[in-house]
SELOMI-387041 format. One record per residue (C-alpha): residue number from 0; residue in one letter; x, y, z. Coordinates in pm, whole numbers, plus 50000, padded with zeros to 5 digits. Example, Ala and Ser with C-alpha at 12.3 -4.5 7.8 and 13.67 -1.06 7.14 Angstrom:
// residues 2
<r nr="0" rest="A" x="51230" y="49550" z="50780"/>
<r nr="1" rest="S" x="51367" y="49894" z="50714"/>
***
This chain:
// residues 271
<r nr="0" rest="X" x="94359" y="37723" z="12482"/>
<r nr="1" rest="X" x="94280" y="37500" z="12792"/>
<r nr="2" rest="X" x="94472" y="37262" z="12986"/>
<r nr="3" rest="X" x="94228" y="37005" z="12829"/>
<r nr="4" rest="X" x="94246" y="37123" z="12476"/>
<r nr="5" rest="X" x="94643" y="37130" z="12437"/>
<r nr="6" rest="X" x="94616" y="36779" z="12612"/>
<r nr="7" rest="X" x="94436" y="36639" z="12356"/>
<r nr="8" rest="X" x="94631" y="36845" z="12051"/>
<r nr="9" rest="X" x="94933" y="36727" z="12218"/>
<r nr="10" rest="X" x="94834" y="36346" z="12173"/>
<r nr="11" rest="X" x="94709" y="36401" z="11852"/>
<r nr="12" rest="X" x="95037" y="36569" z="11726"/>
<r nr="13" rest="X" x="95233" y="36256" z="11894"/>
<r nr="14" rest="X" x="94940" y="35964" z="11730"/>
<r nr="15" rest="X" x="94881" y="35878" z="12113"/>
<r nr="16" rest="X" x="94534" y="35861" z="12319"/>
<r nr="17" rest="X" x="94458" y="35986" z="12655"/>
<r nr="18" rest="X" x="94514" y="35771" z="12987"/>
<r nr="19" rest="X" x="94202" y="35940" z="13196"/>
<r nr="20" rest="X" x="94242" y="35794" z="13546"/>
<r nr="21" rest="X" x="93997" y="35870" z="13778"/>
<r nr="22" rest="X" x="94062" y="35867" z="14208"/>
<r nr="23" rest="X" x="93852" y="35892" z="14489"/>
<r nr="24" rest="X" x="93917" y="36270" z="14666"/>
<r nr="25" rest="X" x="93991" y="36214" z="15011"/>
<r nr="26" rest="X" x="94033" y="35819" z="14992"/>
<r nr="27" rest="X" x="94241" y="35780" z="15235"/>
<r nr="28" rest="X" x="94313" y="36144" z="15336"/>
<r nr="29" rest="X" x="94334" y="36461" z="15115"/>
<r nr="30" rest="X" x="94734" y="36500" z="15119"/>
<r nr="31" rest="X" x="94779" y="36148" z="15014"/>
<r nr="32" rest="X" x="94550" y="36215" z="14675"/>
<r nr="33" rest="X" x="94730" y="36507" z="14618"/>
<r nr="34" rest="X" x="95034" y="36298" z="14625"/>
<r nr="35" rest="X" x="94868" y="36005" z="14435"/>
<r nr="36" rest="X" x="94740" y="36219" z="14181"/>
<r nr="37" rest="X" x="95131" y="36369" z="14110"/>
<r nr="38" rest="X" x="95242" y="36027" z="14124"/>
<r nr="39" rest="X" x="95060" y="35885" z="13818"/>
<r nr="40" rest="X" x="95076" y="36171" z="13637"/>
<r nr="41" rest="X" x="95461" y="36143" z="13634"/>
<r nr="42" rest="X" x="95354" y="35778" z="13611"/>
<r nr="43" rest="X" x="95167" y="35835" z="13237"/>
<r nr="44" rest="X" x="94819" y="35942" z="13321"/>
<r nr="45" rest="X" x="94740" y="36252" z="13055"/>
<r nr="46" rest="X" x="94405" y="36344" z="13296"/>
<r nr="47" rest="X" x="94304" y="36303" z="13649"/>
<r nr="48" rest="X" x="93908" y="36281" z="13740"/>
<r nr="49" rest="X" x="93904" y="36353" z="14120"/>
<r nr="50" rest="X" x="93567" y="36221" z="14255"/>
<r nr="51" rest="X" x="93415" y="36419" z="14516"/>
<r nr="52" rest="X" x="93256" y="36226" z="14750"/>
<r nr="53" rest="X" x="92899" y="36229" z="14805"/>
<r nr="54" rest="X" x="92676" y="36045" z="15088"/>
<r nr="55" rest="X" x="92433" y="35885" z="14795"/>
<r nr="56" rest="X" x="92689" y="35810" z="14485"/>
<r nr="57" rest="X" x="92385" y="35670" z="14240"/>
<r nr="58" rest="X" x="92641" y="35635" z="13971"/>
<r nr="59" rest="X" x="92917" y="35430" z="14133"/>
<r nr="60" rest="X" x="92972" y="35051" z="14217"/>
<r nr="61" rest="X" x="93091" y="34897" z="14517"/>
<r nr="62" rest="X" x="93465" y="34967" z="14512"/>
<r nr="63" rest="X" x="93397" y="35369" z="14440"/>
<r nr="64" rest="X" x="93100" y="35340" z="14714"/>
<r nr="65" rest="X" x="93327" y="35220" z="14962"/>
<r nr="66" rest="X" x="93630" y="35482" z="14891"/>
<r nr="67" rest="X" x="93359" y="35769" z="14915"/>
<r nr="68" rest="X" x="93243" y="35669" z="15267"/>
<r nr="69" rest="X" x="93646" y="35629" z="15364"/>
<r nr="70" rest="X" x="93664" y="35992" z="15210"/>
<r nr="71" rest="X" x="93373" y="36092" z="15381"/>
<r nr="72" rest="X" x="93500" y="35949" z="15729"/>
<r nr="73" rest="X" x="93819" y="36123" z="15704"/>
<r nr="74" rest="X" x="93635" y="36474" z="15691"/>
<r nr="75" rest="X" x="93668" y="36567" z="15316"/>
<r nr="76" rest="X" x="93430" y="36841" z="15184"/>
<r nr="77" rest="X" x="93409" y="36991" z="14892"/>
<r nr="78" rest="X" x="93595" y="37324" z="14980"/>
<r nr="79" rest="X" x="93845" y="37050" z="15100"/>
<r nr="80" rest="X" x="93865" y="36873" z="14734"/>
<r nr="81" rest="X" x="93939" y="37237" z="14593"/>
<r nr="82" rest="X" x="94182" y="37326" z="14810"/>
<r nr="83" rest="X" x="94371" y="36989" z="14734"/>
<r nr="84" rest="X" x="94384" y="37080" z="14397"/>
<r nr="85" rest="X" x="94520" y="37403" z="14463"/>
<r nr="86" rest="X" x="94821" y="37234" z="14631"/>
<r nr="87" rest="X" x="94864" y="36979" z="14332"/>
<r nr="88" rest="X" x="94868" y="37259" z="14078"/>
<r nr="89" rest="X" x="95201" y="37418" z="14318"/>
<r nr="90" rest="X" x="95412" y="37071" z="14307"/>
<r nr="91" rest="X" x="95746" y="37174" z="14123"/>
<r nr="92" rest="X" x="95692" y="36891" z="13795"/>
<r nr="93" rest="X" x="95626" y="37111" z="13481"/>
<r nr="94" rest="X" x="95388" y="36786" z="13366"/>
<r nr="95" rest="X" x="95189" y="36771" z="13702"/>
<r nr="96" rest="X" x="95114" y="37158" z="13614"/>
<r nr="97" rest="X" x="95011" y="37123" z="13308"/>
<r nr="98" rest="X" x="94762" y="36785" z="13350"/>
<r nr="99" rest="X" x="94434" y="36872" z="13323"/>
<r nr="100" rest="X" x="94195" y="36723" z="13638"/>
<r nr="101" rest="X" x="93831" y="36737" z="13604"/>
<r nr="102" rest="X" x="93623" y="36682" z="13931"/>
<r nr="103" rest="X" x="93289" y="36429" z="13929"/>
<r nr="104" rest="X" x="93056" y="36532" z="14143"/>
<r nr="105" rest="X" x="92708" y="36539" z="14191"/>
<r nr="106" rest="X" x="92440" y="36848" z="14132"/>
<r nr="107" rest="X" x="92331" y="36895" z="14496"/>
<r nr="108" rest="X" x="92650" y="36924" z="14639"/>
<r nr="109" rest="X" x="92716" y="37224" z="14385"/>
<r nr="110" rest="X" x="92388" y="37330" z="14464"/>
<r nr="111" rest="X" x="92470" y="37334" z="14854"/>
<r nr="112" rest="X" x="92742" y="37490" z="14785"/>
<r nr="113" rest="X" x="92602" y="37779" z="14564"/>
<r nr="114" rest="X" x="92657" y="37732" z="14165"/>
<r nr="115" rest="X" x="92866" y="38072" z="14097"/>
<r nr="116" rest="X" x="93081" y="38004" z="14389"/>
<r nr="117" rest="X" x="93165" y="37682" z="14293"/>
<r nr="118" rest="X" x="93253" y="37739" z="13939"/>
<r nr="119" rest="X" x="93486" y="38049" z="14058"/>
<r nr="120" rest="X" x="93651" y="37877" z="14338"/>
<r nr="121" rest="X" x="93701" y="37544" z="14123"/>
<r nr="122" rest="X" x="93849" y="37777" z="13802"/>
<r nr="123" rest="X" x="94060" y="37934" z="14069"/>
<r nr="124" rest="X" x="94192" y="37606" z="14208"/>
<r nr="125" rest="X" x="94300" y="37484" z="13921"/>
<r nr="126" rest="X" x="94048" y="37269" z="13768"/>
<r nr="127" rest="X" x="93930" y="37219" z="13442"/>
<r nr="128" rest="X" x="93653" y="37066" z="13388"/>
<r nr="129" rest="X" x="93322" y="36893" z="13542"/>
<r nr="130" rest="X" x="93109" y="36606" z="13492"/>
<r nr="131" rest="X" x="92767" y="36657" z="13679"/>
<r nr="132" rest="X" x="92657" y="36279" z="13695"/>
<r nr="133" rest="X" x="92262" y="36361" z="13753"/>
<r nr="134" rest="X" x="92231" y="36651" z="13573"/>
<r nr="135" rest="X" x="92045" y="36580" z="13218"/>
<r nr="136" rest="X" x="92092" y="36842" z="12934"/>
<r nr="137" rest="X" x="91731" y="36977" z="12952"/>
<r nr="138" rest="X" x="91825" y="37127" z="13306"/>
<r nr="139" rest="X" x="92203" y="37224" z="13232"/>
<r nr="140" rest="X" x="92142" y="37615" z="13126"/>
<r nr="141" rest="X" x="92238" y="37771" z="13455"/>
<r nr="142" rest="X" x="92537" y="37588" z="13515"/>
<r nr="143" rest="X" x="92628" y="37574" z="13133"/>
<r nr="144" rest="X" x="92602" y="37961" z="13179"/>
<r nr="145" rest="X" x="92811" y="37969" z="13520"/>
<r nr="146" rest="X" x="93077" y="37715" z="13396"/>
<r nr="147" rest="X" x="93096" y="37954" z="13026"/>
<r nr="148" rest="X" x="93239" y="38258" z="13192"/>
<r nr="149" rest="X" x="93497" y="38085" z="13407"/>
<r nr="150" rest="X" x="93632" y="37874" z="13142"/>
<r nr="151" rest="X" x="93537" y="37539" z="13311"/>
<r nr="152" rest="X" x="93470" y="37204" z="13063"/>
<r nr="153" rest="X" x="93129" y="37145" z="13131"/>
<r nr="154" rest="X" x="93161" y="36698" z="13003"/>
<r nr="155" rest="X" x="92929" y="36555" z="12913"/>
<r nr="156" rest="X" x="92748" y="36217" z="12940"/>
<r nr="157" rest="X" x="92662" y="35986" z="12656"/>
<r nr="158" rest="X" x="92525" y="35645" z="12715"/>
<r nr="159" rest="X" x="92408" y="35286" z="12553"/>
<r nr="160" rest="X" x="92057" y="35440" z="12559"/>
<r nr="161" rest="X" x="92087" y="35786" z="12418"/>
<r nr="162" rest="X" x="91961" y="35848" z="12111"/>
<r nr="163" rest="X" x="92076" y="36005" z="11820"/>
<r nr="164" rest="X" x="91953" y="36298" z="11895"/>
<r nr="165" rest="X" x="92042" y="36253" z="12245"/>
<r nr="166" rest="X" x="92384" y="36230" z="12127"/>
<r nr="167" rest="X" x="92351" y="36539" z="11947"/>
<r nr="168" rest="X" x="92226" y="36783" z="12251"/>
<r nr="169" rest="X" x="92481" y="36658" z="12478"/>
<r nr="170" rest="X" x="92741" y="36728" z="12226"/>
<r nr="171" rest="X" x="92634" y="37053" z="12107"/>
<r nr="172" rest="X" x="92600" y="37141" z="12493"/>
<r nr="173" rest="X" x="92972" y="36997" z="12611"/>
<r nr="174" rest="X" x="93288" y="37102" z="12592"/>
<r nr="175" rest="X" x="93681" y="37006" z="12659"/>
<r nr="176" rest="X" x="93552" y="36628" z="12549"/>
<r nr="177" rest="X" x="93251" y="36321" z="12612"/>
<r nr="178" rest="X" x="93279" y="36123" z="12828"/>
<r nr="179" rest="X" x="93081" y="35743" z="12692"/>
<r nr="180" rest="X" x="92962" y="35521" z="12908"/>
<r nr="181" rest="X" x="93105" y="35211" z="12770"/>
<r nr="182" rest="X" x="92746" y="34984" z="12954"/>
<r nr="183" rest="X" x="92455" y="35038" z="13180"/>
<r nr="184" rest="X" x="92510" y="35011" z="13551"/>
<r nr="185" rest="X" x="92754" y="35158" z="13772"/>
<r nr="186" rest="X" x="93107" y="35156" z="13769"/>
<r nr="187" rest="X" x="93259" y="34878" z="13867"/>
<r nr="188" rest="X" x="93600" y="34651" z="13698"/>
<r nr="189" rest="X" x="93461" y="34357" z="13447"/>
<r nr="190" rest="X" x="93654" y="34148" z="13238"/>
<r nr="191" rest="X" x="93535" y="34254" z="12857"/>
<r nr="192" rest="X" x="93468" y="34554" z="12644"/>
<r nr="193" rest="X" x="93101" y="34523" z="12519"/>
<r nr="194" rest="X" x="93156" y="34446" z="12183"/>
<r nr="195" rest="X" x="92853" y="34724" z="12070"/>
<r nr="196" rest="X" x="93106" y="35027" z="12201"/>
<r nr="197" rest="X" x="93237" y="35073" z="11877"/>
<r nr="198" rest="X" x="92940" y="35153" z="11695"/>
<r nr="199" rest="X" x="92874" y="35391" z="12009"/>
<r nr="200" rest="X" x="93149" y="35585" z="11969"/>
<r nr="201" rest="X" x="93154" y="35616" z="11588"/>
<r nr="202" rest="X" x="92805" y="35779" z="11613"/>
<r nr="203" rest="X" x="92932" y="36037" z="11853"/>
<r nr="204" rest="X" x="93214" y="36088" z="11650"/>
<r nr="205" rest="X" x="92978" y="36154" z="11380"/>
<r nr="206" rest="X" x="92790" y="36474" z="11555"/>
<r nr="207" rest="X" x="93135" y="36600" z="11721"/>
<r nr="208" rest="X" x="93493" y="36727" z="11664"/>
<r nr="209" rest="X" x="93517" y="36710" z="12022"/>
<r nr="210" rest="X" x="93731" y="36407" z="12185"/>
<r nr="211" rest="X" x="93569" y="36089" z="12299"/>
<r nr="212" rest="X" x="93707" y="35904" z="12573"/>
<r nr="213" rest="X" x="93532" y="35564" z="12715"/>
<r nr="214" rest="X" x="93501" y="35476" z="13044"/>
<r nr="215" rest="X" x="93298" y="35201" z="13303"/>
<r nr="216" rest="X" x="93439" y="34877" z="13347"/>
<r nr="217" rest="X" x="93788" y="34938" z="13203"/>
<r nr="218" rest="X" x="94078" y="34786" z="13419"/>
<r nr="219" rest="X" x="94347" y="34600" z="13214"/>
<r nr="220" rest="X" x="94619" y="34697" z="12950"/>
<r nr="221" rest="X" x="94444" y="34489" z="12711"/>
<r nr="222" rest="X" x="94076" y="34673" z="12789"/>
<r nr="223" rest="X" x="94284" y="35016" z="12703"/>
<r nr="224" rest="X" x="94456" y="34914" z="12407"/>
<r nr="225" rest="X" x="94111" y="34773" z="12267"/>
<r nr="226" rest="X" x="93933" y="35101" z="12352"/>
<r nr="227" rest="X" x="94167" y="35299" z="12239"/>
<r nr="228" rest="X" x="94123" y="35145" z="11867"/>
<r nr="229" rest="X" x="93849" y="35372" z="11817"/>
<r nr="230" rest="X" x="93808" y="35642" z="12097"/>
<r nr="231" rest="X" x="94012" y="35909" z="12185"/>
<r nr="232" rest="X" x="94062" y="35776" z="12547"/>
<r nr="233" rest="X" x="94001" y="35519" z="12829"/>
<r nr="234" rest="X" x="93881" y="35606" z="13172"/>
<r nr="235" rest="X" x="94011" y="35372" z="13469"/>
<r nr="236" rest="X" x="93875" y="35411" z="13800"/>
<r nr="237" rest="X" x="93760" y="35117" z="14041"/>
<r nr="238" rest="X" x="94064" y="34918" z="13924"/>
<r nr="239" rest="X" x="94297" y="35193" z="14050"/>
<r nr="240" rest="X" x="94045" y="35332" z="14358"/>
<r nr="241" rest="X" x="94093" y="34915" z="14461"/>
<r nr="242" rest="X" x="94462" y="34938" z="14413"/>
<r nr="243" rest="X" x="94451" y="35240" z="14674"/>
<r nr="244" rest="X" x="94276" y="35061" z="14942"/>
<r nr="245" rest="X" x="94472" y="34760" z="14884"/>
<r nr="246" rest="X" x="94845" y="34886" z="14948"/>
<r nr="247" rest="X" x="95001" y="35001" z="15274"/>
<r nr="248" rest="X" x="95047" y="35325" z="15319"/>
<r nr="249" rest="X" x="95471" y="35305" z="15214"/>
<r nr="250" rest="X" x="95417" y="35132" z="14899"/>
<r nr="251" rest="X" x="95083" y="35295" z="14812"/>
<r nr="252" rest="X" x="95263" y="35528" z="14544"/>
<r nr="253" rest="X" x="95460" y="35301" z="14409"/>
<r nr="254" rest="X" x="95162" y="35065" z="14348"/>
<r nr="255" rest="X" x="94964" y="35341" z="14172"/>
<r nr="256" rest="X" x="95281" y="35454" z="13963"/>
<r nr="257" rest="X" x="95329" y="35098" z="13847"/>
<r nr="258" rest="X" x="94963" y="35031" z="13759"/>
<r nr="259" rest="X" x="94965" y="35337" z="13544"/>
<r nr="260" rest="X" x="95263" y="35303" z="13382"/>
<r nr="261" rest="X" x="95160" y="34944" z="13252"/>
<r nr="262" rest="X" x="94783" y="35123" z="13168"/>
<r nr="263" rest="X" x="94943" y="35330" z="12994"/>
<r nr="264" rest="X" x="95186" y="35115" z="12813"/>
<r nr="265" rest="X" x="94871" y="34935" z="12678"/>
<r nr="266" rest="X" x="94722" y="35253" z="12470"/>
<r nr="267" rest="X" x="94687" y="35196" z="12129"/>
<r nr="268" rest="X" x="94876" y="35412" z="11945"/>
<r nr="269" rest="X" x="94843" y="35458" z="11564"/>
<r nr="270" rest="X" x="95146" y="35388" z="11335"/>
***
């Protein structure tokens, strides 16, 4: 069973939901998201999604777009991002072992960097899963293939506008769990939950056993505990990415910790 599987049994068995929380790779340096990325999982985070930056993130908002180019500045690479994982998977916490982390990226950097390469070298790093922003279904095979025989997550995307059968492919096609786009855009922190999620995530629900976790625009307790009503998880990331390029470099950790711990604290968990 995966890292991501016995996550997900293990919240089930305990009636919690997941805290996915995703970070910037490189944003400030590389060995200060390795340490970020223990500290909230000691914090309460149950998954990590490590960004890898990208010269043209289409996906992201202004807060992501400006960590990537920090990233980018301070010389991280892909090979880099792996290599960091590597390190997080040796820290000495049982719990920071066992957390799955998933990597966003972006097609063309895998494809610079050769598909079957990057599949091994992320399986042997440590990592679980990835999310390939800009890749649709129709054009998944080869890496669907690639990411098979490692044991990698492939994640997929489901959005406002998918269809039903949209829905379907992309959850027939996935694995370790979807990942809903909670509204159309780019990431970014707003102040509500579009009240139309729900009916989103129950029709996904209806074509999968696989988990459902929601994620764009969610950066408050309250946004987590109303997600997490109905999905399986809650994604935070430009809430926490701001947090990072907010605090000094002493108190960063702490900062991140905290946040998490009250994200966390807000997750709806089922009597």
């Amino acid at each position: 069973m995966s890292r991501i599987d016995k996550c997900f049994e293990n919240l089930r068995a305990k009636k919690d939901k997941a805290l996915v929380c995703f970070l910037t790779a490189g944003d400030p340096d590389l060995r200060t998201t390795a340490e970020v990325v223990r500290e909230i999982i000691c914090a309460g985070a149950d998954i990590v999604e490590l960004g890898v930056p990208f010269s043209e993130p289409m996906a992201d908002g202004p807060s992501i777009q400006s960590a990537t180019y920090r990233a980018l500045q301070s010389g991280t690479t892909v090979g880099g991002v792996l290599e960091t994982v590597k390190i997080i998977r040796t820290f000495p916490e049982q719990v920071v072992r066992d957390a799955p982390v998933v990597l966003m990226t972006y097609f063309n950097q895998l494809n610079k960097y050769g598909i079957q390469r990057f599949a091994r070298d992320a399986a042997n790093a440590g990592i679980d899963g990835v999310l390939l922003t800009d890749l649709p279904p129709e054009e998944a095979a080869e890496w669907l293939e690639v990411s098979k025989k490692v044991e990698l997550a492939s994640i997929m995307l489901v959005a406002p506008t998918s269809t039903k059968d949209r829905i379907e492919v992309a959850a027939n096609m996935g694995s370790g769990f979807i990942y809903c786009v909670s509204r159309l855009g780019v990431t970014g922190e707003r102040s509500d939950v579009p009240v139309e999620l729900q009916e989103l995530v129950t029709t996904i629900k209806s074509t999968t056993d696989l988990p459902v976790v929601v994620g764009f625009g969610i950066s408050k307790p309250e946004h987590v505990k109303t997600i997490t009503q109905f999905a399986d998880g809650a994604v935070v990331g430009s809430a926490l990415v701001n947090i990072i390029a907010q605090s000094a470099k002493p108190g960063l950790l702490r900062c991140a910790g905290q946040f998490v711990k009250e994200l966390k604290a807000g997750i709806n968990r089922q009597e």
